[in-house]
C-alpha positions in Angstrom: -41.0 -4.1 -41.0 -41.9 -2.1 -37.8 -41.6 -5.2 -35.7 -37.6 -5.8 -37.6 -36.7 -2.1 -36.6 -37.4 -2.3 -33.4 -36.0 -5.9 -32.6 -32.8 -4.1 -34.3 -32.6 -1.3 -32.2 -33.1 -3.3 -28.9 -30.2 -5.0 -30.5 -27.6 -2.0 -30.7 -28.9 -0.6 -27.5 -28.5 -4.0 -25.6 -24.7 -4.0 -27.3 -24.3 -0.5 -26.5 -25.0 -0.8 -22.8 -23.2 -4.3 -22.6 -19.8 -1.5 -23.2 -21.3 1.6 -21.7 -18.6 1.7 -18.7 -15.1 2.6 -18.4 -12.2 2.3 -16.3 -10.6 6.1 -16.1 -7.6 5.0 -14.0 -6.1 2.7 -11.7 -4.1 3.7 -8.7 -1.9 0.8 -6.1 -1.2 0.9 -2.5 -0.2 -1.5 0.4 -2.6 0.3 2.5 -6.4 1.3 2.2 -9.0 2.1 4.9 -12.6 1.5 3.7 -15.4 3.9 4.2 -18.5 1.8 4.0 -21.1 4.6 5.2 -19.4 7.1 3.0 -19.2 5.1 0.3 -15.0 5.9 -0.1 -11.7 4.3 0.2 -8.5 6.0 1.2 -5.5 4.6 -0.2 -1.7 4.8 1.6 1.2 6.6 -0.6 0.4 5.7 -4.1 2.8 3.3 -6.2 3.6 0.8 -8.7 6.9 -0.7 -6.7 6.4 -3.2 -3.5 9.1 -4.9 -1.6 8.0 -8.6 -2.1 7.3 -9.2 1.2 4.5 -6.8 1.3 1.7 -8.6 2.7 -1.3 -7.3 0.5 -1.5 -4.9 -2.4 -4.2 -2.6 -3.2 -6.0 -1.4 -6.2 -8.3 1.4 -6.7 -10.5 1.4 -9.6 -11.8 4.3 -11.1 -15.1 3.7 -12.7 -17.2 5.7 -15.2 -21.3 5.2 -16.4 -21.5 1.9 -14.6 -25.3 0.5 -15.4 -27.8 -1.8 -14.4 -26.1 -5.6 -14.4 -22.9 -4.8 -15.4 -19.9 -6.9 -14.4 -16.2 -6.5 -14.2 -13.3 -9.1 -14.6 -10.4 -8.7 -12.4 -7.4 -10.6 -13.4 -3.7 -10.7 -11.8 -0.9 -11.6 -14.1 2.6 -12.9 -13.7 4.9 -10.9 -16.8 8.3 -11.8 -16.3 8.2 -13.0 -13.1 9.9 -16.9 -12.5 10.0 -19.8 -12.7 6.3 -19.3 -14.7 6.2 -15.6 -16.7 3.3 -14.7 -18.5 0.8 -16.5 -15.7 -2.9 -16.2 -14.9 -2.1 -15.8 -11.3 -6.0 -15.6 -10.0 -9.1 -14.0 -11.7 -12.9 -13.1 -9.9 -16.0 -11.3 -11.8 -17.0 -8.8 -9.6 -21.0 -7.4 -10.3 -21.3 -4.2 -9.8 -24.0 -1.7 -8.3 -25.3 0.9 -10.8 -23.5 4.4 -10.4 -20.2 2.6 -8.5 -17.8 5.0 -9.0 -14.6 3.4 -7.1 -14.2 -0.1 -6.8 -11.3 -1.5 -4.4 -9.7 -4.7 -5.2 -7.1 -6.5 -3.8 -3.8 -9.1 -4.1 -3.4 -11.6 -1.2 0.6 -11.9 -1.2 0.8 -12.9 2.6 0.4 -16.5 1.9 2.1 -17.6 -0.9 4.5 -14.5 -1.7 5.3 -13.7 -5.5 8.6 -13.6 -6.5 10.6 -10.4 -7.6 9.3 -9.4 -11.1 6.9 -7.3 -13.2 3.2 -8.1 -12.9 0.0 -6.4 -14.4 -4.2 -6.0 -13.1 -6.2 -6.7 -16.3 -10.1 -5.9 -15.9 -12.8 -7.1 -18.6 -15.9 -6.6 -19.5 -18.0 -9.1 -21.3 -14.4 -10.2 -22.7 -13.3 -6.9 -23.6 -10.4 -5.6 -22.3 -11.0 -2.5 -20.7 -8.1 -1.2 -18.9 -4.3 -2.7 -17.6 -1.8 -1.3 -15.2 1.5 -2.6 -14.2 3.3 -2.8 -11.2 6.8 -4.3 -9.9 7.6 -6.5 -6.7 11.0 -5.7 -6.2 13.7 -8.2 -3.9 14.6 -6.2 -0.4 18.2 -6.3 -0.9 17.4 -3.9 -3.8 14.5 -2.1 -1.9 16.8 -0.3 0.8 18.4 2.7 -0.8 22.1 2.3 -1.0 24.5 5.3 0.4 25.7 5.7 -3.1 28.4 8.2 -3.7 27.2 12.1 -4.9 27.7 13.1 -8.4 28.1 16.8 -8.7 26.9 18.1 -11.5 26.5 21.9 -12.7 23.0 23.4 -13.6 21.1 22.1 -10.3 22.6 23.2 -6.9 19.6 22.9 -4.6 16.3 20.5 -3.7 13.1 22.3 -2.1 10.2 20.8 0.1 7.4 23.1 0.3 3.4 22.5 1.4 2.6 24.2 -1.8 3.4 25.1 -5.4 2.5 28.1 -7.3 2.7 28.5 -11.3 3.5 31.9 -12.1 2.1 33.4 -15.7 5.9 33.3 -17.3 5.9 29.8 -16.6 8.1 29.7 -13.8 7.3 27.7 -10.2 7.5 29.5 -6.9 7.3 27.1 -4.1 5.4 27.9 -1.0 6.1 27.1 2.8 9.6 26.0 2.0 11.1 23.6 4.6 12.5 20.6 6.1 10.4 19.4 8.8 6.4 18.9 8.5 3.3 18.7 10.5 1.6 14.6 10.1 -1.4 16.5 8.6 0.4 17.8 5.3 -0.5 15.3 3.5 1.0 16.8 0.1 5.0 17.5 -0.2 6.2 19.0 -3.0 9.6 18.7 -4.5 11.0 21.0 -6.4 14.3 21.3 -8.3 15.4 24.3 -10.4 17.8 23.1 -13.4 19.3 24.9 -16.1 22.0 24.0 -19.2 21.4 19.8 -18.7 21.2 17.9 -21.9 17.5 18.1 -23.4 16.3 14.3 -23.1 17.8 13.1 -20.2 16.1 10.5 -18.1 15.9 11.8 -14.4 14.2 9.9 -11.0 12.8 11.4 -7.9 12.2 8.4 -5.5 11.2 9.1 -1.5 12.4 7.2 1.6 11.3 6.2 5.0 14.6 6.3 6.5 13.4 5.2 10.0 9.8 5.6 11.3 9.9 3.6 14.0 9.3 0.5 12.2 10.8 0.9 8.6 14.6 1.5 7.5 15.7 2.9 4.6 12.2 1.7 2.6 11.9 2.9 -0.6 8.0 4.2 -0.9 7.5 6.4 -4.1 9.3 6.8 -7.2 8.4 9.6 -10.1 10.6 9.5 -13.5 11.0 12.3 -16.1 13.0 13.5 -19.3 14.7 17.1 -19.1 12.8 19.5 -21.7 12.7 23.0 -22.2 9.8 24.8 -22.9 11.5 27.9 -25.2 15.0 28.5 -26.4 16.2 29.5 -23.2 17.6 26.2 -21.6 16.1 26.8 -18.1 13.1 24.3 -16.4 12.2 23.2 -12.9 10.9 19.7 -12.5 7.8 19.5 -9.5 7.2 16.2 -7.7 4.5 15.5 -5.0 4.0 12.7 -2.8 0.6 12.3 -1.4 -0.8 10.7 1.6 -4.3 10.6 2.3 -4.1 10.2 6.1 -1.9 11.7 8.6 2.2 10.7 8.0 3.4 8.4 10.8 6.3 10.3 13.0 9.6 10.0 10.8 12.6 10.6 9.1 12.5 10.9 5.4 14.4 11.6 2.6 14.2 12.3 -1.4 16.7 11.4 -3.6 17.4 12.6 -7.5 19.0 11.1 -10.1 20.1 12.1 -13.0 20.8 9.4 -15.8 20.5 6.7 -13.1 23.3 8.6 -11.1 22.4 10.1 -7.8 22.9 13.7 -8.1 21.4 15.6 -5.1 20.0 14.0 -1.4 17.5 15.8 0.9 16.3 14.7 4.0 13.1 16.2 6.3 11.4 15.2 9.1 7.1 14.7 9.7 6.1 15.1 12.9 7.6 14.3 16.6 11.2 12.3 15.4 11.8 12.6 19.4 9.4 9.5 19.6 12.4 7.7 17.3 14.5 7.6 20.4 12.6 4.7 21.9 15.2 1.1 21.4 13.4 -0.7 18.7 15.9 -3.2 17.7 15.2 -6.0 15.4 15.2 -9.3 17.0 16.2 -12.7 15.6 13.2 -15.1 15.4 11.7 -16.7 18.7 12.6 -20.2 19.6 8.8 -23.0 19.8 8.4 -22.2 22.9 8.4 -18.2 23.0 6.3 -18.5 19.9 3.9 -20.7 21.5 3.9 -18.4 24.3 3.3 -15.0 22.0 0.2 -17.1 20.6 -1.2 -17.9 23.4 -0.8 -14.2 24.6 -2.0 -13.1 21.4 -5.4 -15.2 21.9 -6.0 -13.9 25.1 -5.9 -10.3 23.6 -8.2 -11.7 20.9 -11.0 -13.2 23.5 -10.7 -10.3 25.6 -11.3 -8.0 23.0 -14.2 -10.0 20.8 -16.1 -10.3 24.8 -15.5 -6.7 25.0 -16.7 -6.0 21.5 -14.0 -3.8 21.8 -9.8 -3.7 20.3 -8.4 -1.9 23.1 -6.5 -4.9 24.7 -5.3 -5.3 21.3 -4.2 -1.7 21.0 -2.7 -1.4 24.7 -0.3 -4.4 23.2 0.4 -2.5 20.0 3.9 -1.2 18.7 3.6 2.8 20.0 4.6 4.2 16.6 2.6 1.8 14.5 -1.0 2.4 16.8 -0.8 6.0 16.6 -1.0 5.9 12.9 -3.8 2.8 12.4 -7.5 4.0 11.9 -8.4 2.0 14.6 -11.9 2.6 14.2 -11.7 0.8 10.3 -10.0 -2.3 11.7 -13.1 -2.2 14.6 -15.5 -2.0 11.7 -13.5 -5.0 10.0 -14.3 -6.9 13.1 -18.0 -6.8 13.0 -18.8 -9.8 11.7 -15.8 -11.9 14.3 -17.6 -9.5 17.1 -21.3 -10.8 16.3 -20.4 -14.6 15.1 -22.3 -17.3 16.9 -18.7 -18.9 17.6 -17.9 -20.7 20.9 -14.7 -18.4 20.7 -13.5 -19.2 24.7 -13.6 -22.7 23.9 -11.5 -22.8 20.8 -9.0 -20.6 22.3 -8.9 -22.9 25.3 -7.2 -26.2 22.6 -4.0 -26.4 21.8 -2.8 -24.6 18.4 -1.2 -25.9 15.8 2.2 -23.6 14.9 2.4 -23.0 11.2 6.3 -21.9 10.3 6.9 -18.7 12.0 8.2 -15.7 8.7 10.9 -13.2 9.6 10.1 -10.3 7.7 12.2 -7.4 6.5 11.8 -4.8 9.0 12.4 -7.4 11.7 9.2 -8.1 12.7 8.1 -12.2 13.2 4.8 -12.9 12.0 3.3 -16.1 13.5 0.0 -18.2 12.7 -1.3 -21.0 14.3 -4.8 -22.9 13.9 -7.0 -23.5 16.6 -9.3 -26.7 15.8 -12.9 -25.3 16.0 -16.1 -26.1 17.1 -18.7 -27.2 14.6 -15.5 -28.1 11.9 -14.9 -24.7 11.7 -11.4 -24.5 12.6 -9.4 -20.5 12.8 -6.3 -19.4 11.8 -5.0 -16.5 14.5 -2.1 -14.0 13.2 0.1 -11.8 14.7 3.2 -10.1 13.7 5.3 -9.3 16.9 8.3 -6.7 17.0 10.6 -6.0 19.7 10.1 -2.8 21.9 12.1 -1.6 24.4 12.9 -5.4 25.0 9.2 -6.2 25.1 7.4 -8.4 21.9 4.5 -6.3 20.9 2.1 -6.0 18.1 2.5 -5.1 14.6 -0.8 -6.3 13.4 -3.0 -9.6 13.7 -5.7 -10.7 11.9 -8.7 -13.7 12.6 -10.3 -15.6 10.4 -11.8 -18.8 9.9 -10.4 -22.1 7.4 -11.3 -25.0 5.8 -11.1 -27.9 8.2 
């Protein structure tokens, strides 16, 4: 009977621990910098909406009790999205280390782009379901904020930006540093917008805009949603928004819009940093005939030997779009390189054959992104990126990547 008891009680404790983890949120991005040595990941402006040409979204898993040999299931999920809704899109069991905390996982959409729709992450755990979040790839013609007309409406007659919020004991919000222009380093914004005698129950939106940083126009990067409440009888509130940024803001021109019942009501614009930098011609370009895109590759793999000899990125940088270098972590993309820097590749002699030009992709903001593969040595053939944008006349660098392929 002893022997029973304690076979039974390895049982519920082996089912127990089989469950013992939890997912306590999950957060998106199109951006996140990996922190291997410190064991973090910082993630861009948080969101659930994406252009659909955005090349690669992000997810940041919160984790809770993770264990000895535990496992996670990460699957992506078409909802609504055509011609095939309600499609496993890609799944991967991930084995995690005992005591993970954050776990970062990622959506490939540079290759074979989703279409507009609603999709959702799923993760599992020994087939349970333990968390799901949704997000929305949204077509660009819909993405840009439209100059729609002001509604005026009484009970809200002003829009604040402040570093800071404060709740006072009555309830009330007092914002703090009140402004419209920004240092890059604040990386919190608040929004706040006092409101009286609006119908109880009313839907309301605060969504934020790049409206030019020197590389996007009129983007739409955040959006918060709410209902109108009151707290007593006295039909006064103040709705608080707050757009967060874990690194520095790039240089720009921004701008927060509120709507009311899906009608635009009140538009403010700020500014982050030095907008003088804005001045500089960048004008979109239309896309390069075979022979200037031949000609930008072969430029771009001289960059890429000079800077895999040098161990280095620096000839990579120097050929960099000014506004979009001055806000990469440049030492996270070096660190990505490690393993290119240290491969026992012949790289000098691939780069020396001729490429093969996959079809060149215009992308929203005007940049051309361009791949070619260079046959390799020892069947290891390489596919070479780079997304070029016109500068002061002048095709630069909006980011590249390296990597090897199946011959």
């Amino acid at each position: 009977m002893k022997k029973v008891s304690i076979l039974f009680f390895l049982i519920l404790f082996t089912l127990a621990n089989a469950y013992a983890y939890e997912v306590s949120s999950i957060e998106f991005s199109d951006v996140a910098i990996e922190y291997p040595e410190e064991q973090r990941v910082e993630l861009g402006a948080i969101t659930d909406r994406f252009p659909v040409d955005t090349p690669v979204i992000h997810a940041l898993i919160h984790l809770k009790g993770v264990g000895e040999n535990d496992s996670i299931v990460v699957r992506w999920v078409s909802i609504d999205a055509l011609p095939k809704p309600n499609t496993n899109l890609g799944e991967v069991e991930l084995f995690i280390d005992p005591y993970t905390k954050l776990l970062h996982v990622y959506y490939n959409n540079r290759d074979l782009q989703l279409p507009a729709g609603r999709y959702t992450l799923e993760l599992y755990s020994n087939g349970r379901l333990l968390s799901r979040k949704e997000f929305t790839l949204y077509s660009n013609k819909y993405g840009k904020t439209e100059k729609e007309s002001i509604h005026h409406i009484s009970g809200i007659s002003e829009i604040y930006l402040a570093k800071e919020v404060k709740e006072n004991s009555d309830g009330t919000i007092t914002p703090i540093g009140v402004g419209d222009h920004f240092p890059n380093s604040q990386h919190n914004i608040f929004v706040i917008i006092p409101y009286k005698n609006l119908e109880e129950g009313t839907p309301y939106s605060l969504e934020w805009i790049v409206v030019n940083d020197g590389i996007n126009r009129d983007k739409s990067i955040y959006k918060k949603e709410g209902i109108i409440r009151y707290a007593g009888r006295e039909k006064k509130g103040t709705i608080v928004g707050n757009i967060h940024l874990p690194r520095d803001w790039p240089d720009g021109i921004f701008e927060v819009v509120f709507r009311l019942d899906g009608k635009p009501v009140m538009r403010k614009r700020y500014t982050i940093g030095d907008v003088s930098k804005l001045e500089r011609s960048v004008q979109p370009a239309e896309a390069p005939d075979e022979a200037l895109q031949k000609q930008l590759i072969t430029r771009l793999a001289d960059w890429m030997l000079a800077s895999i000899e040098k161990k280095d990125l620096n000839p990579l940088y120097e050929h960099s779009v000014h506004s979009w270098r001055d806000r990469t972590d440049w030492k996270a993309l070096k660190h990505g390189f490690h393993g290119i820097f240290h491969a026992h590749l012949k790289w000098k002699e691939i780069f020396a054959q001729t490429p093969k030009l996959l079809p060149s992709k215009r992308l929203a903001n005007g940049a051309i992104r361009l791949q070619a593969i260079y046959p390799g040595i020892n069947s290891v053939d390489v596919l070479l990126e780079g997304t070029f944008y016109k500068e002061d006349g002048e095709w630069r660098l909006l980011g590249f990547a390296l990597e090897p392929v199946n011959p």
